[in-house]
N, C-alpha and C positions, 0 to 999 in steps of 0.2 A: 489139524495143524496146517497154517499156510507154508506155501510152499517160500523156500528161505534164497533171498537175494544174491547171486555171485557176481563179485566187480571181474571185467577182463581187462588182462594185462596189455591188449592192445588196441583198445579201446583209444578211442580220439580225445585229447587233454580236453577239459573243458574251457579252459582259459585261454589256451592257443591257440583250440582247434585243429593241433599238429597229433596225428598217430607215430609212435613213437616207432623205428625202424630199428629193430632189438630181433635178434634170432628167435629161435623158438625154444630151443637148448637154455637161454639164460632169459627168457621169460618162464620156464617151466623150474629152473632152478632157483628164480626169486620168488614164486610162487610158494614152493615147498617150505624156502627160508623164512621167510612171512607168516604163514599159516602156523609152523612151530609145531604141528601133529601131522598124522599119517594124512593122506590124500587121497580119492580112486583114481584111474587115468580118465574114468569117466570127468570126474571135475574138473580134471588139469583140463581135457578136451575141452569143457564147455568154458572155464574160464581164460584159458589163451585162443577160442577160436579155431584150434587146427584138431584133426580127426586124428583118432584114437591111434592107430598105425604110426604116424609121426611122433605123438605122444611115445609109444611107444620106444622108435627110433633115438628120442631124444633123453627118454630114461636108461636108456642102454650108453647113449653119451656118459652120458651123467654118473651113471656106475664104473666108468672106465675111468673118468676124469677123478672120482674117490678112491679108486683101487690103489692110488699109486701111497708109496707107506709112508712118506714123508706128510703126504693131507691129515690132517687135524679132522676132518668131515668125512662121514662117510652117510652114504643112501642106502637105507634100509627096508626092505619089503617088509609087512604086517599084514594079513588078512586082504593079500590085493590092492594094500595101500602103501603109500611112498611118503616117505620122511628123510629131511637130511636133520643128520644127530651129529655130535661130537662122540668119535670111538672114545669105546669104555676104558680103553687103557689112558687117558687123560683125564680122567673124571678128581683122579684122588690131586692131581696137578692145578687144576682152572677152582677146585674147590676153594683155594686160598686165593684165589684173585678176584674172586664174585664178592659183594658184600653179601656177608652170611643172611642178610633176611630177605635176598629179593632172589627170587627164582626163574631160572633159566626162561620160562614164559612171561613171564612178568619184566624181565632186559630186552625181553625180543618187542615186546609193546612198546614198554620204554623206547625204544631204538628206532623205533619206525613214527614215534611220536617226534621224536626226535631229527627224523630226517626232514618232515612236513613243516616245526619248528611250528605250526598250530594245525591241524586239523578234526574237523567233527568229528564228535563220537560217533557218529550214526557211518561216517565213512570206514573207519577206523573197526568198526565190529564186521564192517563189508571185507577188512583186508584182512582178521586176525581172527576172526571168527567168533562164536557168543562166549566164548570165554573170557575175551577180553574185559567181559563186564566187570568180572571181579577182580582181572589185574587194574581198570582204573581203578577203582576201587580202595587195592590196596595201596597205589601209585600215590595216589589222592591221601590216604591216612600216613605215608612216609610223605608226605610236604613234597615229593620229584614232581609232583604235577597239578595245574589248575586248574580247575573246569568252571566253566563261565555260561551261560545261557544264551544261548543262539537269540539276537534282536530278535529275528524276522523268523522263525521255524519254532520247531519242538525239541530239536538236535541241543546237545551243547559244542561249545569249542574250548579243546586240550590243547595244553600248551607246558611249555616246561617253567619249573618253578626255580627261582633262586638259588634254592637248594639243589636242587641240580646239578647246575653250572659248580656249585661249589665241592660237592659229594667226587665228580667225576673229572673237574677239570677240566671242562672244557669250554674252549671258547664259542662265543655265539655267530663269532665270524667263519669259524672253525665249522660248524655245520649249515651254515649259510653256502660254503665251498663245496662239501657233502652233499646238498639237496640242490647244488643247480649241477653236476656231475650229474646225476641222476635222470636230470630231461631230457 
């Protein structure tokens, strides 16, 4: 098995050339958000760049910034690995506000397709991990998204579909606002 590709969070834009000045606390917390499954501190370490200790430091942030009961999020240890979840006691709550065929991994792809407004696949499996295959997949069979063939590469480029814009309501101005917030 080859060994498998991690994007870092502070990593130099390729378009700007600008490294983003974002703490470590809330690169380590969009990290987790992203990814949608458990994580080790060993990967959070190699994909934010900073040693396991601050990691550390920063999941203890993190844990404190969930405790509190009014958060909808809470971080969850598993076998040495970190996930932020929605607590169980809102499960039976958000079930009615999901559309029942698309799942909680499958919005979180959507949503990050969503912020980029197109980004390759090949980037996109770098942010979300090789599961994402199958949420394009299913993305692509509910019409919320298109995949179009990269001119010049092997990648495709996702983007959102009509259907989209109409399912969720929203405008494309609206996350045009969403994705430069985010630089």
């Amino acid at each position: 098995m080859g060994k498998s590709s991690v994007v870092k969070i502070n990593q130099a834009d390729p378009i700007t050339k600008k490294i983003p000045d974002i703490d470590l606390v809330t690169r380590v917390e969009a990290v987790l958000y992203l990814k949608g499954r458990p994580i080790t501190k060993k990967s959070l370490s190699e994909i934010t760049n900073s040693d396991v200790n601050s990691i550390i430091k920063a999941l203890e942030e993190l844990k404190e910034k969930y405790s509190n009961s009014k958060s909808a999020i809470e971080l969850n240890e598993l076998n040495n690995s970190y996930c932020l979840e929605l607590k169980s006691n809102l499960n039976e709550f958000v079930e009615d506000l999901l559309p029942s065929d698309i799942r909680t991994s499958e919005l979180r792809t959507l949503a990050t397709i969503a912020i980029k407004k197109k980004i390759l696949q090949s980037d996109l499996i770098l942010l979300r991990g090789s599961g994402a295959y199958d949420h394009i997949r299913e993305l692509i069979d509910k019409k919320l998204v298109i995949k179009r063939k990269q001119k010049d590469g092997r990648s495709y480029w996702l983007s959102l579909s009509e259907k989209f814009f109409q399912t969720f309501a929203v405008s494309n101005e609206y996350l045009s606002q969403i994705g430069s917030q985010k630089k």
